[in-house]
C-alpha positions in Angstrom: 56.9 95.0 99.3 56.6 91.3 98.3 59.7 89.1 99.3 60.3 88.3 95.6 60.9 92.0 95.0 62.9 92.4 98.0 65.0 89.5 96.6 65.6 90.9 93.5 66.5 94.6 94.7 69.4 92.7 96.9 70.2 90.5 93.6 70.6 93.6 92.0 72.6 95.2 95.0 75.0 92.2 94.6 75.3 92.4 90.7 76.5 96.4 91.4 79.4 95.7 93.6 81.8 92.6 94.2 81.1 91.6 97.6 78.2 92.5 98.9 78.0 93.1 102.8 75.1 91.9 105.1 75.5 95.9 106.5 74.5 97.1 102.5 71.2 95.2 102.7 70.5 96.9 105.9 70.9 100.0 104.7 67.9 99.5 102.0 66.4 98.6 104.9 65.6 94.8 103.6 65.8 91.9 106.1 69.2 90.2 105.9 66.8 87.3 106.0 66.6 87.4 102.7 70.9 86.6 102.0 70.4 83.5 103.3 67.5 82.4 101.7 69.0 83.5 98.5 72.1 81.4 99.6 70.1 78.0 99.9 68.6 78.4 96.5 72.0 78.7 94.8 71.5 82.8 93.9 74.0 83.8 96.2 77.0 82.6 98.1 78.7 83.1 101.1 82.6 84.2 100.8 83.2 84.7 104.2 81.2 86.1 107.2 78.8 88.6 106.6 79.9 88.6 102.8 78.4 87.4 99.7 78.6 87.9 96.1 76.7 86.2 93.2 77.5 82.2 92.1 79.0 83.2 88.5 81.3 86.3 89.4 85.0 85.4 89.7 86.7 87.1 92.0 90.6 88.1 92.3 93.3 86.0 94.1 93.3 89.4 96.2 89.6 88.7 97.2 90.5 88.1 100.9 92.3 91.9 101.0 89.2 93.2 99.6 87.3 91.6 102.8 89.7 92.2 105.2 89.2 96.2 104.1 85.6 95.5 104.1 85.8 93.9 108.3 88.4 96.4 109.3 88.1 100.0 107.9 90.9 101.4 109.5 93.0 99.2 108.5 95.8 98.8 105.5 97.1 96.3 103.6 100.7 95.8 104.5 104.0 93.8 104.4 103.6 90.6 103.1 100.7 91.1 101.5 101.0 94.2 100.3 104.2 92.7 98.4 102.1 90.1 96.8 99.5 92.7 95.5 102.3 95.1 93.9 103.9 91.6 92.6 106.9 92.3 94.5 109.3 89.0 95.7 108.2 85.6 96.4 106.2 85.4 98.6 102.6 83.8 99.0 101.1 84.7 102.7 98.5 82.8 104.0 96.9 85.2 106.2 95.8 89.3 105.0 99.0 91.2 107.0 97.4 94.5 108.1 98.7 97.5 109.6 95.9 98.9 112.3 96.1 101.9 114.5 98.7 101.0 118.0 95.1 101.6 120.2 92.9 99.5 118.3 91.4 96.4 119.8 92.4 93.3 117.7 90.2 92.8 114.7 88.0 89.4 115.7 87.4 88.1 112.3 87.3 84.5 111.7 87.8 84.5 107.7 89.8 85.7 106.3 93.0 84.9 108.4 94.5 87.8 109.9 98.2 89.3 110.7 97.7 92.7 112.5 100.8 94.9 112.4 100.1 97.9 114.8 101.5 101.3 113.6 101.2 104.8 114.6 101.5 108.1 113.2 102.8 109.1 110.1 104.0 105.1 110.1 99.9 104.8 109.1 98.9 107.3 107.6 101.8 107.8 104.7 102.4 106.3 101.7 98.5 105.1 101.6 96.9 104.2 98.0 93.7 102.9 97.4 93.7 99.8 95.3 90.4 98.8 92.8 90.0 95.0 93.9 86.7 93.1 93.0 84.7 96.4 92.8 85.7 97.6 96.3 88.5 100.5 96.9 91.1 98.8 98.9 94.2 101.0 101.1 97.3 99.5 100.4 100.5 101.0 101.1 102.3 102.2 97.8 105.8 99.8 97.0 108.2 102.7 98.6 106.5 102.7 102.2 105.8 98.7 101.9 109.7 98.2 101.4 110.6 100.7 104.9 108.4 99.0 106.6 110.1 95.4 105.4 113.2 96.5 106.7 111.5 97.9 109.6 109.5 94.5 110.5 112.7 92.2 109.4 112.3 90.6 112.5 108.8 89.4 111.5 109.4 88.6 108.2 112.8 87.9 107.4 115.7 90.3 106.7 116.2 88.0 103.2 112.6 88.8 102.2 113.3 92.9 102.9 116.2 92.6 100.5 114.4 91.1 97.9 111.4 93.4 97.8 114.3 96.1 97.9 116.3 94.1 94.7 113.2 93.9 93.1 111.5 96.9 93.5 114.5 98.9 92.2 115.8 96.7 89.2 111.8 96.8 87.6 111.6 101.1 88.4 109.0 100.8 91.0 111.1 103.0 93.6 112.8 105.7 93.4 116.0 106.2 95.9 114.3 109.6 97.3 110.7 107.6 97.7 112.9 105.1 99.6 114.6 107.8 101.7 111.5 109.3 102.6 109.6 106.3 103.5 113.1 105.3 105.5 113.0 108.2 107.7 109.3 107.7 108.3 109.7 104.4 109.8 113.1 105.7 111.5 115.1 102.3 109.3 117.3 104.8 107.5 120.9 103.4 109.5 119.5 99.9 108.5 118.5 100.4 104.8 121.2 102.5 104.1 124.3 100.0 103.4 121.6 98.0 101.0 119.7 101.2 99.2 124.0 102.2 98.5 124.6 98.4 97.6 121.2 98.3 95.0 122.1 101.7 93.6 125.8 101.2 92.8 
């Protein structure tokens, strides 16, 4: 197979999905090679290590979620940013907060910026959605669970920014009180959240 064709059939890779991953060229068994050749004649670019996508597609200002599901499968979308991608509260996180399981090594990604949250059990594995961003299927937890796990990482984040996801969350019908309950339980916050789910509620 000439290289030109080999440089088109990756082209074409990257025009079917959002970010394209060095791993995906491998797996059409083409030389990786070819990325960065495709790179230094303007065809492709380079969105963060190991990613591409092609010079004219815009991308989301969720891109770096999508790549930090891309660099750590196991891992989902939670707290901060998880907030921002519902459009819950204020907040603008520079780094991709991520729940990973309690045993996992810590993820060594340079870009994007990470903020591993480990979590176990039920903790992980409820209240999981997957989330379409730039092409790529993205686990977020749903507004519920990310709200428990606010109150149940207050000391992380902020007990101020837990109340207003909760405010917030409740006065636009994202939540319902059982959700909330259920999800409190879960993350064993239901002493903590219950004064302020009575106070939101009244």
């Amino acid at each position: 197979m000439s290289s030109q064709t080999q440089e088109e059939q990756v082209l074409a890779l990257a025009a079917s999905m959002s970010l394209l991953r060095a791993r995906d060229v491998a797996a059409l068994s083409l030389p990786t090679i070819i990325l960065s050749r495709l790179v230094r004649d303007g065809r492709l670019k380079r969105v963060g290590r190991g990613v591409y996508s092609l010079p004219d597609r815009p991308l989301s200002e969720h891109t770096s979620l999508a790549e930090a599901a891309l660099r750590v499968p196991r891992g989902v979308i939670c707290l901060l940013s998880a907030l921002r991608v519902h459009g819950l509260g204020t907040q603008a996180p520079h780094q991709v907060w991520l729940a990973i399981p309690q045993n996992s090594p810590t993820p060594r990604v340079e870009h994007p910026s990470l903020r591993p949250v480990r979590m176990s059990g039920p903790a992980l594995s409820e209240g999981v959605q997957s989330m379409r961003i730039d092409g790529l299927d993205v686990p977020v937890f749903n507004v519920a669970k990310t709200i428990a796990d606010c109150f149940k990482y207050r000391n992380k984040i902020g007990i101020d920014v837990a109340l207003e996801a909760l405010r917030d969350g409740w006065e636009r019908r994202k939540v319902s009180m059982d959700e909330l309950s259920h999800y409190a339980d879960i993350d064993r916050v239901s002493n903590v959240m219950r004064p302020y789910l009575e106070s939101v509620a009244a």
